[in-house]
N, C-alpha and C positions, 0 to 999 in steps of 0.2 A: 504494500500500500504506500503510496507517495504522500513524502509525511507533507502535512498541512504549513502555508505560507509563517502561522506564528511558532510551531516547530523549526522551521528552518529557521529563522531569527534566534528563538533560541540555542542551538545546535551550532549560530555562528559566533553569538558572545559566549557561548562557553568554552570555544576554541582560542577566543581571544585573550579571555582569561587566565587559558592554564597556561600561555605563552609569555603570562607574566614575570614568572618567577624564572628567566632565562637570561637575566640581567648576569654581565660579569662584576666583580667586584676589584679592585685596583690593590697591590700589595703597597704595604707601608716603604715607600724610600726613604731609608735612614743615611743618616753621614757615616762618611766611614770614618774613622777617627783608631790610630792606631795609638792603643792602649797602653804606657809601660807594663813592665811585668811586676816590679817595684817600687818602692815612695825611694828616693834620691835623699829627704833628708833622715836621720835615725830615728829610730823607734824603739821605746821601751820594753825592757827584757819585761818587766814584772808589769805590763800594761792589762787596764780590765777592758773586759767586753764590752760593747755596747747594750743598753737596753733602751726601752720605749719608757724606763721610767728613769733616764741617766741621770737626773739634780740628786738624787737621793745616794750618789758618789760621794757628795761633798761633806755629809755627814749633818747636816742641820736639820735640826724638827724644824724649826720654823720656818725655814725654805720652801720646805715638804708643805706645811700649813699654807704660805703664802702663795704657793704654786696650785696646790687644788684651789683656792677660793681664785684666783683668773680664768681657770680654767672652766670654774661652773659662771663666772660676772661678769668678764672681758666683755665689752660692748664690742670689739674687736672681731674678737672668737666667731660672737653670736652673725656679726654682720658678714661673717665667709660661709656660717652656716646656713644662713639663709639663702647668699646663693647657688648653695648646692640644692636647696629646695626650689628656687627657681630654673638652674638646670634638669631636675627633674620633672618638672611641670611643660619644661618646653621639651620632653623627649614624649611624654604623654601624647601632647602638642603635633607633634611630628609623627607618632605613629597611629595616632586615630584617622591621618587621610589612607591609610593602607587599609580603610574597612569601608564599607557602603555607607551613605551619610541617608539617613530617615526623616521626613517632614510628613505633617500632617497639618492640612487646611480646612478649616470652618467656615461655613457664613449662610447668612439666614438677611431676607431684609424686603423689602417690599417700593416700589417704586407706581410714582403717579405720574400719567404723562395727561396736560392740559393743553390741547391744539387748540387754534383760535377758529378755528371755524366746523368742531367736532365734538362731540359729549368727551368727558375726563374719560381715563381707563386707569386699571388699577393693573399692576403685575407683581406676583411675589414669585420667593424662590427662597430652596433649599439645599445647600451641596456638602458633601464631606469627601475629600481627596485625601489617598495617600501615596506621598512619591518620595523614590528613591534613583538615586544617582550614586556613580563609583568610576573613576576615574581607573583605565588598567594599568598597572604599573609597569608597561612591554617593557622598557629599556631601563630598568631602574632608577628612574629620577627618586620616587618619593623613598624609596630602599633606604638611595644614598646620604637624602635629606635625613634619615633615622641614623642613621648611622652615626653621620654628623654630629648630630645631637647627642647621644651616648656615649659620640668622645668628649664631647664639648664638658658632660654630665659628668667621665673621668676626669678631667682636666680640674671640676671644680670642688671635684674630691679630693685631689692635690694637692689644690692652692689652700684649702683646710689645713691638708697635716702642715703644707708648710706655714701658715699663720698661726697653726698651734705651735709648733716648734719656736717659731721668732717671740710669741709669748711665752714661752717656758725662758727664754736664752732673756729676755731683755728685763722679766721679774728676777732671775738672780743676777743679769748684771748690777741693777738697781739698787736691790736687797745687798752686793758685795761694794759696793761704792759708798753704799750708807755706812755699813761696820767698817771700811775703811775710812770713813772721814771721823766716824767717832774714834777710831784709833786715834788717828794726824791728829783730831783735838785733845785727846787725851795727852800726847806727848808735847803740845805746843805745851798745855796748862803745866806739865812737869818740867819744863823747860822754863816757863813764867816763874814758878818757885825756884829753880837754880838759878835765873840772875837777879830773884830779890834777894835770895842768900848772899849771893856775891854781893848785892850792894850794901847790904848791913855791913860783910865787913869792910866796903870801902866808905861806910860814912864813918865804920871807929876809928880806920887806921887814919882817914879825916880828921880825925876831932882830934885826935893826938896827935898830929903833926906827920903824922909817916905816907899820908896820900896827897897827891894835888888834887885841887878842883878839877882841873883836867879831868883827872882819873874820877873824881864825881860825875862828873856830866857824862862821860862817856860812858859810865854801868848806867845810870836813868837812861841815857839814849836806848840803851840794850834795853833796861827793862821796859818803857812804852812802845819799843819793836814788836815784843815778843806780844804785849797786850794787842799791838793793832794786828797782829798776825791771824789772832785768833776769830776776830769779827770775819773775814771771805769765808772761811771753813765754816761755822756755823750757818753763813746765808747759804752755803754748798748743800749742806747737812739737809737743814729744812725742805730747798728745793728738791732734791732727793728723793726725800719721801712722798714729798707729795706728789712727783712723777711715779712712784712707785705703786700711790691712791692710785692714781689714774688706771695705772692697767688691769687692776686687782676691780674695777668698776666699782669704785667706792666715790666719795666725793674726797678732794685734795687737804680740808681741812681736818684733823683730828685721828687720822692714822698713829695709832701706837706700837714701836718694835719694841718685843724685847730686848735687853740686854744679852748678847751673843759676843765670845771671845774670838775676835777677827784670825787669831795665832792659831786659832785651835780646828777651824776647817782644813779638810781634811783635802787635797789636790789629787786629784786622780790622772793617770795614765793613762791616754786612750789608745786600745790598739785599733789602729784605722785600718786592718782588713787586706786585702787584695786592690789595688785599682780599677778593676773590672770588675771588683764586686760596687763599685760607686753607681753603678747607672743603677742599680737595684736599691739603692737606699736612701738617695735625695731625693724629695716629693717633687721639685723645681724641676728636674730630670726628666721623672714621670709625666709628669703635666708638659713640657716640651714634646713629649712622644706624643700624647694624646691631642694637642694642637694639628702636630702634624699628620694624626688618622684624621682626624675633624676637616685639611685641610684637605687628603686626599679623597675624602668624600664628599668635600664639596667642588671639588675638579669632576668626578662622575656625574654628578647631579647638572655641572653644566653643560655637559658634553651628551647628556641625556635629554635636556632641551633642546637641542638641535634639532631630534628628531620627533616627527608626529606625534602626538596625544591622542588618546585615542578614551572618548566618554562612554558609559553603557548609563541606562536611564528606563526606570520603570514608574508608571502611574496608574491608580487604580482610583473610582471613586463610581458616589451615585449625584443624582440631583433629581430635584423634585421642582413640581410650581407651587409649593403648599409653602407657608409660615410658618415657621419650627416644627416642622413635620416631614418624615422622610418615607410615604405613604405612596406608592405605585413611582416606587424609582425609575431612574432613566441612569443602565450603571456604565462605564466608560472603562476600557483598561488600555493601556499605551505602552508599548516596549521602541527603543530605539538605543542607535548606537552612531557615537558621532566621530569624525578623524576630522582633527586639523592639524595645518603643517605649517609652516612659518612660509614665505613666498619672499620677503624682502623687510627688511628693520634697520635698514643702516647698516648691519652690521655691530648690531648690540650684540644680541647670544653668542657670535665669534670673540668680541671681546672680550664677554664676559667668563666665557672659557678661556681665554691667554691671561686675563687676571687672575681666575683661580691659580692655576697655573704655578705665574709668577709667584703669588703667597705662598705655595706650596712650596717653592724653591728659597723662598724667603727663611720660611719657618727650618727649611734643612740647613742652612747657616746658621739661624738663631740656635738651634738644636744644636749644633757643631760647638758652637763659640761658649755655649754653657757648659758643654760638655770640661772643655780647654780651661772654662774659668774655675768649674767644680776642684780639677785636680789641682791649679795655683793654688787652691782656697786651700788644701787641703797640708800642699807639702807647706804653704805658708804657716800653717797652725802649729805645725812640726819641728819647725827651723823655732819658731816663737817660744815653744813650749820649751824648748831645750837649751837656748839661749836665754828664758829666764828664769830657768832651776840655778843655769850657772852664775848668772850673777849674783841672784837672792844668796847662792852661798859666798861668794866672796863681799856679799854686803854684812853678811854676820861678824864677818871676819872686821871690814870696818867697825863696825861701830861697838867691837870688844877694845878694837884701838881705841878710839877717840873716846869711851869712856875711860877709859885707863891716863889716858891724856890730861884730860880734864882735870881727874882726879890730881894728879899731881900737878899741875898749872895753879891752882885753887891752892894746894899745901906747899908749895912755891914761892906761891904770892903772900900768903899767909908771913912767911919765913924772910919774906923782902928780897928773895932772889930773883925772882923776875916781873914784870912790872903788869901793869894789868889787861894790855894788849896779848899778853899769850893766853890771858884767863879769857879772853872775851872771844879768841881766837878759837879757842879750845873749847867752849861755850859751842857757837855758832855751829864748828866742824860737826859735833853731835849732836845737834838738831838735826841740820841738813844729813845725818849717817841714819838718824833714826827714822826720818820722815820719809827716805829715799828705801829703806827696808819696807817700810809699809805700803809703798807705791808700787815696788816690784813684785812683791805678794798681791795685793791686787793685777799686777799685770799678768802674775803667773795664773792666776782664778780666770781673767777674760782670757787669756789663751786657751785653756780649759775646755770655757763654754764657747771659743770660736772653733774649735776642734771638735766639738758633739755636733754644733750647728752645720760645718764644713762636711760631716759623714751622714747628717740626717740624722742627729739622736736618735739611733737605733731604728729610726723607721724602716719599715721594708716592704717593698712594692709585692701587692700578692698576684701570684701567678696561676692562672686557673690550670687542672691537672688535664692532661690528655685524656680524650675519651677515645 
């Protein structure tokens, strides 16, 4: 039997259909980038592992405290979280045009026609439609546009970990800048008490003849030095923490640390791994690659406009002459299928596939040059980290001198053997020994956390298992 003209209609959109899914997909071009086998600067015998929870090295609860409470307040945090919820929303977005789109129409209504030279008439009506349209997906445009999206939707899963990470790294730089400026103030004010000691004894050896004024005014010089010294570091101190409110999503005024012993943190070793194990554990890395799937599929999606569109389109409905009433219908059904091809645009859709393109070849630099920056960052953290254990130890070594110095310039001066230029000499050298220990410690702490930052604090990209 010869199937019937809406059989063959049928029997031809469902050929067009199943021709949908014959789209190719384009493989990811990566940079090539030839990889060392090893870090160039040294590495620590006795270094730890990474983890995803690496502050908790340094040995401080309130680190630890300070670090969960950003992590759940960070206005920060929350505003990369969200657009990972916006990337999901726009892959939803993108893959609901791969299903049949459904509408349904109402209307009821009644119409009066008044000619001028005829009696009035009345007309009413009653119709309910329902239609559907699906666009076939022959050459993978709207695929690709999913695709797209999915990476784009990776990408903003990236920029996540890596905004969590910059929040983990910039509350304990914050948190170690604070305990080091209360240090620096700590020793300015111990440094304020040894040149009022020195001045006591240079107002007695004053008073009884054995000092000049000279040597008066010169220790008050020192000692209103040592006072104005201490007012930047205090305005340092405060600003500090209230940068530190800021990221913990607090308000700036009324943050309280406690008292924490700056000596007593603990500096951990990082073993930074393999070089090749770098592309698997920076989220910046990650999110690079997924730009560049994102880019390559939107190179198919333009190169998929080129060619015809092709609509399928179905409607079904009844209609009546009655007023809200659908009482001896009159019912209608429609199938159709439509092809359109582009004929002539300027020469848009061309360009807009050599733009894709171009971005796509863009984003394989960008990819490249991150790759090249990741590893500087890394051997940089290394060469840092190790140039300043060594100084930190040859600044012990200082300032056991210049305490020792001091001490006898002071029972010196005491004794009239030397005048009070070596006391104030010897004064000043141990400040500047002890202020300069506590600066390097601090530098040795940011190397640290420039070293967890540079490998991706333990993060590691997940790789789905072969099926």
């Amino acid at each position: 039997m010869k199937p019937s003209r809406c059989q063959q209609t049928l029997l031809g959109l469902a050929l067009v259909a199943a021709l949908s899914g014959c789209a190719s997909t384009d493989t990811i071009q990566r940079p090539k980038v030839a990889l060392p086998e090893t870090w160039s600067e040294a590495v620590t015998a006795q270094a730890e592992p990474l983890s995803d929870s690496w502050w908790r090295h340094f040995n401080s609860i309130q680190l630890e405290a300070l670090v969960q409470e950003a992590l759940a307040a960070s206005p920060d945090l929350a505003a990369a979280q969200e657009k990972v919820v916006q990337a999901e929303l726009q892959v939803r977005q993108s893959g609901a045009s791969l299903f049949p789109a459904l509408s349904l129409n109402g209307s009821t209504g009644v119409r009066r026609n008044e000619p001028a030279d005829g009696p009035a008439t009345n007309s009413e009506s009653t119709s309910i439609s329902l239609g559907a349209s699906y666009e076939v997906d022959l050459w993978g445009r709207i695929d690709a546009d999913v695709r797209a999206a999915a990476a784009t939707l990776s990408a903003a899963h990236y920029d996540f970990a890596a905004a969590r990470l910059s929040l983990v790294a910039a509350v304990a730089d914050a948190y170690f800048q604070t305990l080091a400026l209360r240090e620096r103030l700590a020793l300015a004010r111990e440094n304020l008490v040894i040149a009022e000691r020195v001045l006591g004894i240079v107002e007695a050896r004053y008073r009884n003849g054995a000092a000049s004024a000279l040597d008066l005014t010169r220790q008050q010089t020192a000692v209103l030095t040592q006072r104005s010294a201490l007012l930047p570091l205090e305005v340092q101190e405060r600003q500090t923490v209230r940068a530190l409110a800021i990221l913990l999503g607090r308000a700036p005024q009324g943050l309280a640390l406690m008292q924490e012993d700056f000596a007593q943190l603990h500096i951990p070793a990082v073993a930074p791994g393999l070089p090749a194990e770098l592309l698997l554990r920076r989220p910046d890395l990650a999110r690079a690659e997924a730009q560049l799937a994102a880019a390559d599929a939107n190179v198919a999606a333009a190169r998929a406009a080129l060619l015809p569109s092709i609509s399928l389109s179905a409607s079904a409905g009844v209609a009546t002459t009655e007023l809200l009433s659908l009482s001896n219908p009159v019912t209608t059904l429609g199938l159709s299928a439509g092809i359109v091809q582009s004929l002539f645009d300027g020469g848009r859709l061309r360009a807009q596939v050599a733009s894709s393109e171009s971005r796509r070849r863009e984003l394989v630099e960008n990819y490249r040059k991150a790759i090249l920056t990741a590893l500087q960052e890394v051997e940089d953290s290394l060469g840092n980290a190790a140039r300043n254990t060594q100084q930190a130890a040859m600044q012990e070594q200082i300032v056991t001198h210049a305490q020792r110095t001091l001490r006898l310039a002071e029972l010196r001066y005491r004794e009239g053997a030397d005048d009070l230029l070596t006391v104030l000499d010897a004064q000043r050298s141990l400040f500047q020994a002890q202020d300069t220990r506590v600066q390097l410690r601090l530098a040795r702490l940011g190397a640290a956390l420039d070293l967890y930052k540079a490998l991706g604090g333990g993060w590691r990209i997940e790789i789905a298992a072969p099926r």
